[in-house]
C-alpha positions in Angstrom: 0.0 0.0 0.0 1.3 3.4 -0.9 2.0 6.6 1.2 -0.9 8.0 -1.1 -3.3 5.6 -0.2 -1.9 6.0 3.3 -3.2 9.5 3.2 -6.3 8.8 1.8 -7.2 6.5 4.2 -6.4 9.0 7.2 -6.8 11.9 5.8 -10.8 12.1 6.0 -10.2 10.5 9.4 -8.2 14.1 10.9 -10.2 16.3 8.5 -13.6 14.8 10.6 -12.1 15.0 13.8 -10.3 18.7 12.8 -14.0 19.6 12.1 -15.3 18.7 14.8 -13.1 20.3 17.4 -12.3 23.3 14.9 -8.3 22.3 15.4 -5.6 23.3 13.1 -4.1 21.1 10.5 -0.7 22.1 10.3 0.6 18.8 11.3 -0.7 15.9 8.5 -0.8 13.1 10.5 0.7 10.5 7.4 3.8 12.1 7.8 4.4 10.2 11.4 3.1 7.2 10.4 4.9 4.1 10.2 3.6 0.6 9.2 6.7 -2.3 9.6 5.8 -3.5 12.8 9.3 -4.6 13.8 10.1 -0.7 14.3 8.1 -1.2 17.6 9.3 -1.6 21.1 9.4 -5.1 22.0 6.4 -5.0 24.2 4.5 -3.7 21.7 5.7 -5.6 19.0 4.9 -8.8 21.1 1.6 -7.7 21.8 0.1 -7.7 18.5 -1.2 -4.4 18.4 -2.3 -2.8 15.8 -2.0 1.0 16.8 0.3 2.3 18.9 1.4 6.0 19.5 5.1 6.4 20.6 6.5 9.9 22.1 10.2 9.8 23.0 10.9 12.8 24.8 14.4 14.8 24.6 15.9 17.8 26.1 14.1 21.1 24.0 12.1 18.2 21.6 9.7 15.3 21.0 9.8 13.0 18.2 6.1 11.3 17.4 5.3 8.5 15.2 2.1 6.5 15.0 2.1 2.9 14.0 -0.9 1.4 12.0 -1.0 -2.1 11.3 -0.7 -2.6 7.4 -3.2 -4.7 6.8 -5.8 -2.5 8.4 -5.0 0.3 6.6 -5.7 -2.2 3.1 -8.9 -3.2 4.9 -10.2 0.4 6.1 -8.7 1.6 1.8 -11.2 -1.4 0.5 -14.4 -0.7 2.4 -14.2 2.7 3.0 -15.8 3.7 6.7 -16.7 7.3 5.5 -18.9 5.8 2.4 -19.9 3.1 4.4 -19.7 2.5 8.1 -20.8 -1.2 9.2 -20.1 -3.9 11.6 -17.6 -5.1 9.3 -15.3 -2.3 9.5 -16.4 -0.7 12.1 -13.3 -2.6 14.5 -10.8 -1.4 11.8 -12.1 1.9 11.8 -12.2 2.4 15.7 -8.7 1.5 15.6 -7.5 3.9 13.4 -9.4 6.8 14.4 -7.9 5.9 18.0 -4.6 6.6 16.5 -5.9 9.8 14.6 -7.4 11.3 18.2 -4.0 10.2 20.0 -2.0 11.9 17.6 -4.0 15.1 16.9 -5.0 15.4 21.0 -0.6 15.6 21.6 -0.3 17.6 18.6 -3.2 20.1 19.9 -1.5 20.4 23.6 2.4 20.6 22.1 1.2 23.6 20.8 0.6 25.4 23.6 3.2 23.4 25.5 1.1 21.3 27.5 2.2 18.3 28.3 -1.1 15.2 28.4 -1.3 12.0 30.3 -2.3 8.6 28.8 -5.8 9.2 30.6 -6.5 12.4 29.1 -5.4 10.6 25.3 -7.9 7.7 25.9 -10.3 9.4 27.7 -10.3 11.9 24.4 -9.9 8.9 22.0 -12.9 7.3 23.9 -15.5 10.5 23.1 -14.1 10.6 19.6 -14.7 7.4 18.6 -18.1 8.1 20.0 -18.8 11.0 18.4 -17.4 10.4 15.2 -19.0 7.6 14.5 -22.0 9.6 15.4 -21.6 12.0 13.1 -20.7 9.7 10.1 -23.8 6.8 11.3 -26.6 9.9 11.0 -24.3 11.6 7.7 -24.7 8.5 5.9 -28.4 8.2 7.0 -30.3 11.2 8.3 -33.6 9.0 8.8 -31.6 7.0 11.5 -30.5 7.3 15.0 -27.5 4.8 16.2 -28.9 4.5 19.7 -26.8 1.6 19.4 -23.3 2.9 19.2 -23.1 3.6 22.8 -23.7 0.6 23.9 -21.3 -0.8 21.7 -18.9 1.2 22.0 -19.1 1.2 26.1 -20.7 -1.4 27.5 -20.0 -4.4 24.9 -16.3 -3.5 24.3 -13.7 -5.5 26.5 -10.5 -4.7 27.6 -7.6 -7.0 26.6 -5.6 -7.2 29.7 -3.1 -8.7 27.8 -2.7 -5.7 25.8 -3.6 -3.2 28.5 -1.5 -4.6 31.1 -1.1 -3.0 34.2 -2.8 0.0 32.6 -6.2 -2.1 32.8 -7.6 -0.2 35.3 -6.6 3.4 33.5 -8.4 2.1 30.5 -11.4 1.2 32.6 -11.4 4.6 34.4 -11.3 6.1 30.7 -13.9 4.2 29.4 -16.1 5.0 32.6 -15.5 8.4 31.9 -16.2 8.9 28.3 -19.1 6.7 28.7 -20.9 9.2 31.0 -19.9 12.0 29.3 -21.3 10.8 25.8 -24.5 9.7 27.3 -24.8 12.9 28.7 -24.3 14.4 25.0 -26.9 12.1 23.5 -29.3 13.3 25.9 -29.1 16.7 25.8 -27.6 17.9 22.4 -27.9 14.7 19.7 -31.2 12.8 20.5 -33.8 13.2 17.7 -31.1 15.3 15.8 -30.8 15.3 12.2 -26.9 17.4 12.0 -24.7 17.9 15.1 -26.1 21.1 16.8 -24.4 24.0 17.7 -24.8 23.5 21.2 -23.3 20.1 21.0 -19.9 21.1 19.0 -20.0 24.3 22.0 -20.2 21.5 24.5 -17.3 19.8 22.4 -14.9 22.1 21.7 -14.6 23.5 25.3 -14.4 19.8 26.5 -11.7 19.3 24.7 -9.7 21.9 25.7 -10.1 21.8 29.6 -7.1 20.0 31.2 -7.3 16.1 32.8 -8.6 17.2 36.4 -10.8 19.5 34.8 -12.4 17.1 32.9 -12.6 14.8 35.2 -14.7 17.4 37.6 -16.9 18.3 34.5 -18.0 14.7 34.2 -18.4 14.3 37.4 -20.6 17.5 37.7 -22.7 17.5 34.8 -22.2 13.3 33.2 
């Protein structure tokens, strides 16, 4: 597969999410991707997964690159999410967009020199994949509302502790978290909605700019 069709493939994927969280695009993310999954660390080599953002930090600097497995980059270039999304790409395509949210959520923060913590990138990745598929579920079919999607997405989805580790628990917490939050959003802003409303990209947007503890409280609050 190509760096073009690499681009093609993501590109739609940060465009959606850069829409919906009105972020800049300097930053493409295609041009830290990487594919050959022996350029991993070993743990994550030997884990078998298929995205995985690494950050190695140096004095004054940062280098990024986000791995995506190959093979579902071919898969997602094949059956297209953003014509089409279905349960048979719908794993593939929460995977990547995981890796677009990651990457674009570091990107967002390095800019104002913030530095993030792996809560605050799955919490973030969590809601996105929420609201993303959201947006694309009622794009691709107005007449239709995926009151589905969070309990997929929540309360069917598993964590792999042999992926997650000792971070099992920080997943959970994220999942928790985002769970809440998004049901919150369906209730107020997206139910019976035909677009996203204004007062739901609002609620968005200022989300996703408050720091960890603050969004933590706002969930807590208001989820």
């Amino acid at each position: 597969m190509s760096e073009a069709s690499h681009g093609a493939v993501l590109d739609p994927l940060q465009d959606l999410l850069a829409g919906i969280y009105d972020l800049p695009t300097d930053y493409r993310v295609y041009d830290f991707l990487f594919t050959e999954r022996e350029r991993l660390p070993s743990p994550a080599r030997e884990s078998g997964t298929d995205e995985q953002l690494l950050v190695l930090d140096e004095p004054g600097s940062a280098a990024v690159g986000l791995f995506l497995d190959a093979q579902l980059l071919e898969r997602l270039a094949s059956a297209n999410p953003l014509e089409a999304l279905n349960e048979g790409n719908l794993a593939d395509y929460w995977t990547a967009l995981e890796g677009v949210s990651h990457f674009l959520y570091l990107a967002w923060n390095a800019g104002f020199d913030r530095g993030v913590t792996l809560l605050e990138l799955e919490l973030q990745a969590e809601i996105d994949k929420y609201v993303a598929s959201w947006w694309l579920l009622r794009r691709q079919d107005p007449e239709r509302h995926p009151a589905e999607l969070h309990h997929l997405l929540f309360e069917r989805t598993t964590i792999d502790r042999r992926l997650a580790g000792e971070r099992a628990e920080l997943y959970r917490a994220a999942n928790h978290y985002a769970a809440r939050f998004c049901r919150r959003l369906e209730r107020q802003f997206l139910a019976r909605a035909a677009c996203m409303r204004a007062e739901a990209l609002t609620e968005l947007r200022r989300f996703y700019r408050l720091s960890r503890e603050c969004k933590v409280s706002h969930i807590r609050r208001y989820g």
